[in-house]
ZAGU-436968 format. One record per residue: z, y, x of N, C-alpha, C in turn. Coordinates in steps of 0.05 Angstrom, whole numbers, padded with zeros to 5 digits, always signed. Each point is the difference from the previous one (the first is absolute). Layout:
<atoms>
ZYXZYXZYX
...
</atoms>
This chain:
<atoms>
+02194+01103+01651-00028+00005+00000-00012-00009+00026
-00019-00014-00002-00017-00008+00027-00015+00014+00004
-00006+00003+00025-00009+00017+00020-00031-00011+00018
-00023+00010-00004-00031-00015+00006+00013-00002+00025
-00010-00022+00012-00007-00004+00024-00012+00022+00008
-00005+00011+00028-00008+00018+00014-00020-00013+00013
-00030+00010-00002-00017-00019+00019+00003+00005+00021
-00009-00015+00022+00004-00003+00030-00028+00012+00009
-00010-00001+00022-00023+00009+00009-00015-00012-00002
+00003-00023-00012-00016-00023+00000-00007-00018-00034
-00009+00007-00002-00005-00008-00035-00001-00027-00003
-00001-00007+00019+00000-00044-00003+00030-00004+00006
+00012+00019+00016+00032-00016+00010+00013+00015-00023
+00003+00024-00013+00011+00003-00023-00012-00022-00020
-00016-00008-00012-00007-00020-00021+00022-00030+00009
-00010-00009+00037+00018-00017+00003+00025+00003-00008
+00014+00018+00011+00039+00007-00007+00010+00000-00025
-00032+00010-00025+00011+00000-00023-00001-00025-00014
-00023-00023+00004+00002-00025+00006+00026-00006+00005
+00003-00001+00025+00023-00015+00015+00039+00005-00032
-00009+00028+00012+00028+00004-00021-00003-00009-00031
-00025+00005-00010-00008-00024-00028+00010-00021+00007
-00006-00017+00016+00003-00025+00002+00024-00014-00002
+00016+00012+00014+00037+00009-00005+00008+00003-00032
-00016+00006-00017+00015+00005-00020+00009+00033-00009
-00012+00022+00021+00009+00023+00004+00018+00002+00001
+00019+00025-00009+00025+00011-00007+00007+00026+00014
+00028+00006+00016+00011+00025+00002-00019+00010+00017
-00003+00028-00003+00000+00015+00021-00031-00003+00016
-00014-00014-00017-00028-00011+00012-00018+00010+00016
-00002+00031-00001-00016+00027+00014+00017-00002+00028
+00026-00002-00003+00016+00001+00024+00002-00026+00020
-00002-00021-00003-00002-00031+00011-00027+00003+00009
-00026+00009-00016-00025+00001+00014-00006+00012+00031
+00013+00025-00003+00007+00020+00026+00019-00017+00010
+00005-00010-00002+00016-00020+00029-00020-00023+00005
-00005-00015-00019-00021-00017+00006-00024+00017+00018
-00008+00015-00011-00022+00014+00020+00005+00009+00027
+00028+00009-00003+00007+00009+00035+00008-00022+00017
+00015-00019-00018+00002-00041+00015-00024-00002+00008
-00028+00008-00009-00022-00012+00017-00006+00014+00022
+00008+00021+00001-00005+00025+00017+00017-00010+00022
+00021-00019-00001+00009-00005+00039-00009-00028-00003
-00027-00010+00000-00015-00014+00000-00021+00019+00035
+00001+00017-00007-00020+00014+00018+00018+00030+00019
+00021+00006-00018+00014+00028+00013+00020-00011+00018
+00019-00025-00005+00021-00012+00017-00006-00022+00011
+00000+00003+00030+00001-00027+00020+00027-00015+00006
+00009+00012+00002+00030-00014+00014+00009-00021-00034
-00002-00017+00003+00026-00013-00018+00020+00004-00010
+00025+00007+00029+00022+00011-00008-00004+00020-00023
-00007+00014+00003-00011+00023-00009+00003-00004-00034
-00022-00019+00002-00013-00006-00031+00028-00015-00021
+00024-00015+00033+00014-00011-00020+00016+00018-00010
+00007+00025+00015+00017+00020-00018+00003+00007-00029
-00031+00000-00002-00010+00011-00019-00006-00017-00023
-00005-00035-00006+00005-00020-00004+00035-00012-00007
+00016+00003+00018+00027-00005-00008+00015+00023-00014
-00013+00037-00006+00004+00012-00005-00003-00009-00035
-00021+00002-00001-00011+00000-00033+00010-00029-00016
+00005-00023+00021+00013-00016-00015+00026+00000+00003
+00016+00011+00011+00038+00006-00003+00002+00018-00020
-00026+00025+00000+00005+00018-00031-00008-00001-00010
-00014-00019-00015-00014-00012-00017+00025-00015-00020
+00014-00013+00018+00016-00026-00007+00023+00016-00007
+00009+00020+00016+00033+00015+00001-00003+00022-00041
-00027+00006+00001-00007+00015-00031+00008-00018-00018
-00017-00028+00001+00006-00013-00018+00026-00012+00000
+00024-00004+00010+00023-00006-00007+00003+00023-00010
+00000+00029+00009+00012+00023-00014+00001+00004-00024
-00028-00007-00008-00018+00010-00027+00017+00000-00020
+00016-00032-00006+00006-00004-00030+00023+00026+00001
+00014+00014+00013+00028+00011+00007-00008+00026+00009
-00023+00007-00010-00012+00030+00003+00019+00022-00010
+00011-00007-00030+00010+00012-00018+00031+00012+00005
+00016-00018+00023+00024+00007+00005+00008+00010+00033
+00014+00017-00014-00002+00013+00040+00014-00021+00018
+00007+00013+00024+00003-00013+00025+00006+00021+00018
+00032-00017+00014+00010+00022+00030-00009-00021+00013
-00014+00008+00024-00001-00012+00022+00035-00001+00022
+00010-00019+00008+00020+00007+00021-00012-00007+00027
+00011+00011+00015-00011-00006+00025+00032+00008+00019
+00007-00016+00025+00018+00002+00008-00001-00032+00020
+00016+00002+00019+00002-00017+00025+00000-00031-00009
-00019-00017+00014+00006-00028+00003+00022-00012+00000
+00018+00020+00027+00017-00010+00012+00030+00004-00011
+00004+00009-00028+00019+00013-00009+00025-00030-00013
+00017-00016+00006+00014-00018-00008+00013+00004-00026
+00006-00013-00017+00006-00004-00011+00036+00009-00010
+00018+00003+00030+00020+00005-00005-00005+00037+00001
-00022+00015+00014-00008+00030-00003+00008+00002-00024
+00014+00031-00005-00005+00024-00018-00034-00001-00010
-00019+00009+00012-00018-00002-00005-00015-00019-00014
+00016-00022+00015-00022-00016-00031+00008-00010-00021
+00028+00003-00005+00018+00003-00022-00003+00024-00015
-00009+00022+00005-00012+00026-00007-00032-00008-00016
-00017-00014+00020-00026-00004-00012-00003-00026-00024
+00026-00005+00005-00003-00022-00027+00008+00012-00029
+00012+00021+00008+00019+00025-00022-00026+00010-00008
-00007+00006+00021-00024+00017-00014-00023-00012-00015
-00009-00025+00017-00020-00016-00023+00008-00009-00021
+00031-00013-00008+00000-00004-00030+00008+00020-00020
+00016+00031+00012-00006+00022-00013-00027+00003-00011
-00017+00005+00023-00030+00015-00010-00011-00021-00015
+00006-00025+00007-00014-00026-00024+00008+00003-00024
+00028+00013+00000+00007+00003-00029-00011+00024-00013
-00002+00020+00010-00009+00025-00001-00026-00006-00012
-00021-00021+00004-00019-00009-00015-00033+00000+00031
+00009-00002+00019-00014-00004+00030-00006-00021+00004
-00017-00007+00014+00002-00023+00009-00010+00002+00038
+00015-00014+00008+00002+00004+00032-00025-00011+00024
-00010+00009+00011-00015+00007+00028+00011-00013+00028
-00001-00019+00017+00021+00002+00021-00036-00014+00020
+00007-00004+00021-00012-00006+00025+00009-00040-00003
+00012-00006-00025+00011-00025+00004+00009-00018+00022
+00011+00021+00022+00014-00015+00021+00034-00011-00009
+00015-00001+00022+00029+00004-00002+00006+00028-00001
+00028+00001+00009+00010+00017-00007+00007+00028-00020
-00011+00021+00005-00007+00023-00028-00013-00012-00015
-00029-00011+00006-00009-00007-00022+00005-00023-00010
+00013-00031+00004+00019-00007-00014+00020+00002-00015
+00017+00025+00012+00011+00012-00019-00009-00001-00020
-00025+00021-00005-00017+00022-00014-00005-00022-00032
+00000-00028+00023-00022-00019-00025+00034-00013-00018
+00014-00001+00019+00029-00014-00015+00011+00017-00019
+00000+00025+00009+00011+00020-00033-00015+00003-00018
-00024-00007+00001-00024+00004-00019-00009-00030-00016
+00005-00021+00004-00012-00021+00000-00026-00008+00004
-00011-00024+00005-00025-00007+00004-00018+00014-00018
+00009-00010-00021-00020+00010-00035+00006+00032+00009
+00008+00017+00010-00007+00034+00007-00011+00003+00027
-00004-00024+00016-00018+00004+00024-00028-00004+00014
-00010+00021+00014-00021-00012+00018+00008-00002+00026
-00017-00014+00010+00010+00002+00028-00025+00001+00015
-00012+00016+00021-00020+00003+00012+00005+00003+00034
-00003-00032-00001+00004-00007+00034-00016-00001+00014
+00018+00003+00024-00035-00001+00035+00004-00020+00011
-00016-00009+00015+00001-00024+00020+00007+00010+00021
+00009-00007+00016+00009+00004+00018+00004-00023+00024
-00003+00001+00019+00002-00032+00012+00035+00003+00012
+00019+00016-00006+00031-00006+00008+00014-00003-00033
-00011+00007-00015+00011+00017-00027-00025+00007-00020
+00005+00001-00019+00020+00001-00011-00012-00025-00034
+00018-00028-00006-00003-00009-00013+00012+00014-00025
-00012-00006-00028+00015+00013-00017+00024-00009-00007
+00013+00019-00017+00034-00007-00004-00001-00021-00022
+00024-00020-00004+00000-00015-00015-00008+00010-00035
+00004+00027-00006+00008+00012-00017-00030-00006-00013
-00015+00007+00012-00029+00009-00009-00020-00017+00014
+00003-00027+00021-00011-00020+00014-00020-00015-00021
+00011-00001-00017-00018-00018-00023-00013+00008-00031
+00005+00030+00006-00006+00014-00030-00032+00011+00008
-00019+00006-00019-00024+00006-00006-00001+00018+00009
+00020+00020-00001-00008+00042+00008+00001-00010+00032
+00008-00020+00014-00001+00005+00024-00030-00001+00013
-00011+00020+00019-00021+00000+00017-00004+00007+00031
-00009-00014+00017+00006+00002+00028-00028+00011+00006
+00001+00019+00020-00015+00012+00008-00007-00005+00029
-00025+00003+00011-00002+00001+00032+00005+00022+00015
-00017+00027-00017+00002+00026+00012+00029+00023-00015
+00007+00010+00021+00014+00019-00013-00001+00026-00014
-00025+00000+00008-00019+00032-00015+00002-00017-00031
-00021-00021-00003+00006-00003-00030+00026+00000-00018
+00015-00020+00017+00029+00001-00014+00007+00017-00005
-00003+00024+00010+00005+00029-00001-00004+00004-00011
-00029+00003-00014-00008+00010-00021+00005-00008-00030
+00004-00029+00006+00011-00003-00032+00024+00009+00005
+00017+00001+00016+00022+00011-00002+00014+00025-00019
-00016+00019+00015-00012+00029-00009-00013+00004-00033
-00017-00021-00001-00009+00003-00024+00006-00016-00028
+00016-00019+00002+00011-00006-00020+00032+00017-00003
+00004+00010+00017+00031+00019+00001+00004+00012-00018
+00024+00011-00015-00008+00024-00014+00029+00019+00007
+00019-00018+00029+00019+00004+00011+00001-00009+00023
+00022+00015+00022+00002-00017+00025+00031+00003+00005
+00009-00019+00009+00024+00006-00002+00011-00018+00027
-00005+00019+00029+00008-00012+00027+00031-00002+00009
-00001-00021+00012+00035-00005+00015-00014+00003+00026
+00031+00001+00010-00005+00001+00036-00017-00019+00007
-00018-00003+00023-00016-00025+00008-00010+00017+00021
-00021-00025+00013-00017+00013+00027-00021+00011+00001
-00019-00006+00016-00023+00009+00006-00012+00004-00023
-00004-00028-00015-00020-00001-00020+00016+00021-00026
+00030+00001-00006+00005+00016-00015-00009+00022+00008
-00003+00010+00024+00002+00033-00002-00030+00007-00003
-00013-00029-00001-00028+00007-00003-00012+00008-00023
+00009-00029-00015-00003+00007-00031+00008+00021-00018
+00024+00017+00013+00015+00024-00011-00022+00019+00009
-00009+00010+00025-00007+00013+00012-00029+00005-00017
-00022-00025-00005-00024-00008-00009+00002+00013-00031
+00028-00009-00016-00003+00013-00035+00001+00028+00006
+00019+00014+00021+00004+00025-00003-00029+00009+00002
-00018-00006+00021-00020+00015+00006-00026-00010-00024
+00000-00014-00016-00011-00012-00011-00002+00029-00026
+00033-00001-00011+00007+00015-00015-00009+00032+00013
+00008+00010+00016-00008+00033+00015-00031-00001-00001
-00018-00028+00003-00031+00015+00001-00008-00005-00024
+00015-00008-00020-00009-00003-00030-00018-00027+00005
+00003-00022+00019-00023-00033-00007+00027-00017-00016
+00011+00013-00011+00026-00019-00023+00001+00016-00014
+00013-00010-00027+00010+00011-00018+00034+00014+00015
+00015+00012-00009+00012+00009+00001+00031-00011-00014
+00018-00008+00020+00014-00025-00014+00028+00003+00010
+00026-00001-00009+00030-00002+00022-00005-00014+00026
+00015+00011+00018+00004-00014+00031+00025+00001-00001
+00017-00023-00006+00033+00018+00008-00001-00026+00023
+00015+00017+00022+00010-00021+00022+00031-00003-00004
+00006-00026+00003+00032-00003-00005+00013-00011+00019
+00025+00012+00002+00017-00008+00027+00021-00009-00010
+00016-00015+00008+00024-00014-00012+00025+00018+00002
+00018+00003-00021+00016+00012+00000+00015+00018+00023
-00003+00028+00003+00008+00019+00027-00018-00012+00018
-00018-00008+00004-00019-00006+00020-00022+00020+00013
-00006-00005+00014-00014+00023+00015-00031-00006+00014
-00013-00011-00012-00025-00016+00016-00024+00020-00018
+00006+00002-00028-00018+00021-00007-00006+00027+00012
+00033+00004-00004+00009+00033+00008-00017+00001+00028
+00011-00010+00019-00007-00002+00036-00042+00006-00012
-00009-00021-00011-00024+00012+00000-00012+00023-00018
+00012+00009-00014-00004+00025-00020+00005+00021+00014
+00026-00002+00022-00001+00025+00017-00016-00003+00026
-00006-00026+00008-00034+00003+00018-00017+00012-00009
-00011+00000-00037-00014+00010-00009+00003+00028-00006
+00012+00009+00000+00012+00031-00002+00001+00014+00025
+00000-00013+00022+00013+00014+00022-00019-00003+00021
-00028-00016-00004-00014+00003+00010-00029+00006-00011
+00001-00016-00024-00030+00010-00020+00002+00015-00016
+00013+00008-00006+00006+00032-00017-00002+00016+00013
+00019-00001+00028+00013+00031+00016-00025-00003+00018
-00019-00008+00003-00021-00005+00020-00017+00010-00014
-00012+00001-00036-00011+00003-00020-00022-00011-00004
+00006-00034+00012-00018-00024+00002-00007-00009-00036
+00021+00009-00003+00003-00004-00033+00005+00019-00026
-00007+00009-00024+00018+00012-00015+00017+00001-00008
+00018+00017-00001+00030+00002-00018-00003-00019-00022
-00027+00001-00014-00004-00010-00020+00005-00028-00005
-00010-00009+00018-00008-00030+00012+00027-00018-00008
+00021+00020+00009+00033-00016-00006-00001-00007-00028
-00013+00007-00024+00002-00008-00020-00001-00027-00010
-00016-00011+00013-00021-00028+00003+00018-00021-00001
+00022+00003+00012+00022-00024-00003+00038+00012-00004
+00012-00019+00000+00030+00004-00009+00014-00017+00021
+00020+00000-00003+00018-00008+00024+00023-00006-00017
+00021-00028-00011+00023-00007-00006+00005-00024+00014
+00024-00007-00007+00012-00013+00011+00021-00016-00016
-00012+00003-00025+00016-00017-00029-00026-00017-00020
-00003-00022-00003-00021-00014-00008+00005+00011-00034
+00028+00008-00010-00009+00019-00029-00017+00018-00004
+00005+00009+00021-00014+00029+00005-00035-00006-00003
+00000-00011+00032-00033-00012-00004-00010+00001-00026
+00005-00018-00014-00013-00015-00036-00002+00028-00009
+00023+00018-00004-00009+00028-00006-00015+00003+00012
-00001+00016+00013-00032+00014+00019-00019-00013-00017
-00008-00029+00011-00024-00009-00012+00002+00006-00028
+00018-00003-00019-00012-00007-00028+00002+00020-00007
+00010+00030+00006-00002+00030-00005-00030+00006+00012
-00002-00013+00016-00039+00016-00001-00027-00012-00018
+00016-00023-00013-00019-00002-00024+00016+00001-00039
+00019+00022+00012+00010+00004-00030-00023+00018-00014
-00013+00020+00008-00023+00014-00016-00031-00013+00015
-00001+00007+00020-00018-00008+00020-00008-00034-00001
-00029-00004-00001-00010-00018-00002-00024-00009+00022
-00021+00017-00002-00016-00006+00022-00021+00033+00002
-00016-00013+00028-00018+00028+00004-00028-00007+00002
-00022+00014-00001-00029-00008+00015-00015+00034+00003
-00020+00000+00013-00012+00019-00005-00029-00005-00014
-00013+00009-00011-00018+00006-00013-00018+00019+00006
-00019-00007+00019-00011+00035+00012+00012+00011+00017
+00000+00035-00013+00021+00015+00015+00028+00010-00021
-00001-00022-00014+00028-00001-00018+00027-00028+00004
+00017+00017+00004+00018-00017+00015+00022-00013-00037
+00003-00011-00006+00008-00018-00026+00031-00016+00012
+00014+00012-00015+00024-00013-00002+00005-00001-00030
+00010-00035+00008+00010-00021-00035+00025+00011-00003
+00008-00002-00022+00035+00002-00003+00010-00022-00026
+00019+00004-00001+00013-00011-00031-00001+00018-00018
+00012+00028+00004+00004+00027-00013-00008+00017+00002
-00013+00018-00018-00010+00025+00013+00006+00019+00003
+00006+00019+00022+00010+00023+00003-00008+00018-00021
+00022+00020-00008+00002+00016-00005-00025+00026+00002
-00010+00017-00021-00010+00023+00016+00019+00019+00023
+00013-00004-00007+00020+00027+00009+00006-00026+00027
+00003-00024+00006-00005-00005+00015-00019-00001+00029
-00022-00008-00020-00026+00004+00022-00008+00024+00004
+00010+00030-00007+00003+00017+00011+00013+00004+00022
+00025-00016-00006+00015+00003+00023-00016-00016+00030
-00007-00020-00011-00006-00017+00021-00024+00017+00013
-00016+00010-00007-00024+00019+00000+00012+00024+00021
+00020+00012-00004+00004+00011+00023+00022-00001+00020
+00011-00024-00003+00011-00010+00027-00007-00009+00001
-00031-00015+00000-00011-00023+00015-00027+00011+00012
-00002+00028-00006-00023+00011+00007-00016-00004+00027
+00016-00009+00018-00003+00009+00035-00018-00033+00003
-00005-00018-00024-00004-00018-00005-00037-00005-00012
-00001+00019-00008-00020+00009-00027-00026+00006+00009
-00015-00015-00002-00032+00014+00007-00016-00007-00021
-00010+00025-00017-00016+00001-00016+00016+00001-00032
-00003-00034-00011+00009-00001-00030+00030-00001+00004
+00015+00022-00024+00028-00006+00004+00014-00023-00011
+00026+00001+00000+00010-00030-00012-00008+00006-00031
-00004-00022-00012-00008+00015-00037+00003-00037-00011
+00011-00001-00025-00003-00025-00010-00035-00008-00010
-00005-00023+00006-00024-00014+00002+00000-00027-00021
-00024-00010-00005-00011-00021-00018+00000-00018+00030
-00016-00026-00013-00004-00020+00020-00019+00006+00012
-00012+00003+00012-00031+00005+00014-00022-00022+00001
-00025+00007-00004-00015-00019-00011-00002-00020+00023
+00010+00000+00018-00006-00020+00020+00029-00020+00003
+00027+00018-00005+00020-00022-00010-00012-00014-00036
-00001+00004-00009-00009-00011-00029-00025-00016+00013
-00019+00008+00018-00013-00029+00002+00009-00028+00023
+00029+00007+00008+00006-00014+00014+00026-00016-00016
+00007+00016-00025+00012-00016-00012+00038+00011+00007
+00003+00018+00016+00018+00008+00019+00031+00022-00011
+00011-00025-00010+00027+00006-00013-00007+00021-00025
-00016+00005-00020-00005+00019-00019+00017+00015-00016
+00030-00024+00003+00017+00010-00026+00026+00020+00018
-00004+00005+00026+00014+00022+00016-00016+00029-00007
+00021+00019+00002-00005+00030-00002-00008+00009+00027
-00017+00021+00012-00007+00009+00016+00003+00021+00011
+00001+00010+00019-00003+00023+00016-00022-00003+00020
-00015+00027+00002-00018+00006+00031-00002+00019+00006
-00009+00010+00026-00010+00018+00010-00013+00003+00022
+00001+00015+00020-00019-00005+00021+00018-00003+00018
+00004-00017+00014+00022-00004+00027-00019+00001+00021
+00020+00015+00029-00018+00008+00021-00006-00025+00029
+00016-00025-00017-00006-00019+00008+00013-00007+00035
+00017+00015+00000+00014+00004+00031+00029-00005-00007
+00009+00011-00018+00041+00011+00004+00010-00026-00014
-00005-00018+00001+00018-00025-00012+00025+00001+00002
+00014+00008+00011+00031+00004-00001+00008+00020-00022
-00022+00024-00007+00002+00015-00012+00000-00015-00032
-00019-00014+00002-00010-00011-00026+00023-00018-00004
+00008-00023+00016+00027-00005-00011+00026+00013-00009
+00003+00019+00008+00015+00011-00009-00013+00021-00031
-00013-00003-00007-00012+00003-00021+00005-00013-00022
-00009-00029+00005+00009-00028-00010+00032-00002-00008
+00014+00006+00015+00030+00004-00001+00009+00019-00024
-00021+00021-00007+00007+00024-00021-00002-00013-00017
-00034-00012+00002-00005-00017-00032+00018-00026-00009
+00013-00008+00026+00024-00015-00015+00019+00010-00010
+00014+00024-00003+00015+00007-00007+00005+00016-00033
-00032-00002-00001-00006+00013-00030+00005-00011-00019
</atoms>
C-alpha cells in the first residue's frame, strides 16, 4: 500500500518532489524517498563543509546499492562470520571456519564474511560462492577481496565502516565469530550491544575457538570477572552469546534457535513473537509465570496478525504470541526464545 506523500512547508516544493518522483516512473516506498529528497535540499542551506555533505552522499549510495544486491535473497537466512585477516591457511582456525561454512551452507544458510583472507576466506570456501556475500572495506594496506568471492555479484566494497556494519547486522540472522583482532572484537562487541538495547532483532552469537582453545574462554572470564563482578552488566546479559569450540556444535546453536522461533517486531506497546508452532495453553501459562519479571501490562496470550502486520504483508501464515515486554531484559527474553524452542 502506498503511502501520500507528506507535504513539506511549502506547497510548490511538495508538488515539485511529486513531479520529480512521477517523472521516474514512481514506485517503492515513494512517501519515504520524498523525505529524503526534501532533507537533500535542506544541506543546500543547513551544511557548509563538503566533507560533511560527502558522508552523507557516499552513505545513501553504498546503502542504497548494498539493499539491492540483498533484496532478491531476502527469503533465506544468513550467519555472518567474522574472525582475523591474518589467520593462514595451515591454522586450526581456518580449517574450523571452512567446517563451519559448508556445514551451515548445508544446514540451508548462506554465509556473511568481511571478504578478506583468512577467516573469512575460509568462511566463503566451505560455503561456496553461490552461498556467499562478501562485504568489503577499502582500505589503503588491505584488504582486496578473496579469490573466492573477487568476481561474484553478492560482492560489495564499502568506504565507511559504520555502514558495512550495518548491513552486517542487518541482513544477519546469525553471527558466528573466530579468534581475530581489533575489528573482531569490535564487531562481536557492537551485535552484543546491539542485541542488549533491543536496535536488532535478536539472533545466535556463538564465538568459536578451535579445538581445547582458549581465546574465547580468556575473554568470557574478562567478561565475568570484571563486567558482571563490577555490575557493569547483567547476569542476564551472558545469555546473548555461546562459547564452543567444535564447528558441529556451532550449526546447532544456530539452527536450534530457529527450530520454533521465527522472527519479532513490536506493534505499539505489544511486543509479537512469530513461531512455527503454537504453544500449548498449559504452556503459555507456564511461560506467563516464569517470565513474569519480564511483563508489563498484556500477558503472553496467543494472537491473530495485527492489522498493521496484514498491511505490511508480514509473514501471515506464522502463529503468534504477544504481550507487553518491558523493553530492557533481552537476555531475559532470549532465554525465553530458548523455551519456545523447545515446545
Amino acid at each position: 500500500m502506498k503511502k501520500n506523500i507528506k507535504p513539506t512547508a511549502d506547497p510548490e516544493l511538495t508538488q515539485q518532489i511529486q513531479a520529480l518522483i512521477q517523472s521516474r516512473g514512481g514506485g517503492h516506498n515513494e512517501a519515504e524517498v520524498a523525505d529524503i529528497i526534501e532533507n537533500a535540499l535542506k544541506l543546500l542551506t543547513d551544511v557548509k563543509e563538503t566533507g560533511d555533505v560527502r558522508v552523507i552522499q557516499t552513505t545513501i549510495r553504498e546503502l542504497r546499492y548494498a539493499f539491492r544486491v540483498f533484496a532478491p535473497y531476502a527469503k533465506k537466512r544468513k550467519v555472518t562470520i567474522f574472525g582475523s585477516a591474518r589467520t593462514s591457511p595451515d591454522k586450526q582456525e581456518y580449517q574450523q571456519a571452512a567446517d563451519f561454512g559448508k556445514k551451515i551452507s548445508a544446514a540451508g544458510f548462506m554465509v556473511i564474511t568481511g571478504a578478506g583472507p583468512g577467516i573469512m576466506q575460509a568462511g566463503h570456501e566451505g560455503a561456496g560462492s553461490e552461498n556467499s556475500f562478501g562485504v568489503n572495506i577499502r582500505l589503503p594496506w588491505e584488504q582486496s577481496a578473496n579469490p573466492v568471492i573477487a568476481e561474484d555479484k553478492k560482492l560489495i566494497t564499502f568506504k565507511y565502516f559504520f555502514t558495512r556494519k550495518l548491513i552486517f547486522i542487518r541482513h544477519s540472522d546469525a553471527i558466528a565469530l573466530f579468534p581475530g583482532g581489533f575489528g573482531t572484537m569490535d564487531e562481536g562487541y557492537e551485535a552484543i550491544t546491539l542485541m542488549q538495547t533491543g536496535k536488532s532483532q535478536l539472533m545466535p552469537l556463538v564465538l568459536i575457538d578451535r579445538p581445547g582453545g582458549t581465546y574465547w574462554k580468556t575473554w568470557d572470564k574478562n567478561i565475568r570477572e570484571h563486567l558482571l563482578r563490577d555490575k557493569l552488566i547483567s547476569p542476564d546479559d551472558l545469555n546473548l552469546y555461546q562459547i564452543t569450540d567444535s564447528a558441529d556444535e556451532a550449526v546447532k546453536i544456530v539452527t536450534r534457535f530457529y527450530r520454533n522461533f521465527h522472527s519479532t517486531r513490536f506493534v505499539k506497546d505489544l511486543f509479537v513473537i512469530r513461531l512455527k508452532h503454537a504453544p500449548s495453553p498449559s504452556a503459555i501459562a507456564a511461560l506467563n509465570e516464569d517470565f513474569g519479571d519480564i511483563i508489563t501490562g498484556e500477558p503472553i496470550k496467543h494472537i491473530q496478525a495485527t492489522p498493521e502486520e496484514v498491511e505490511d504483508g508480514a509473514h501471515l501464515h506464522l502463529h503468534r504470541i504477544g504481550f507487553g515486554f518491558n523493553r530492557k531484559d533481552y537476555g531475559r527474553l532470549r532465554q525465553l526464545i530458548d523455551v519456545l524452542n523447545t515446545l
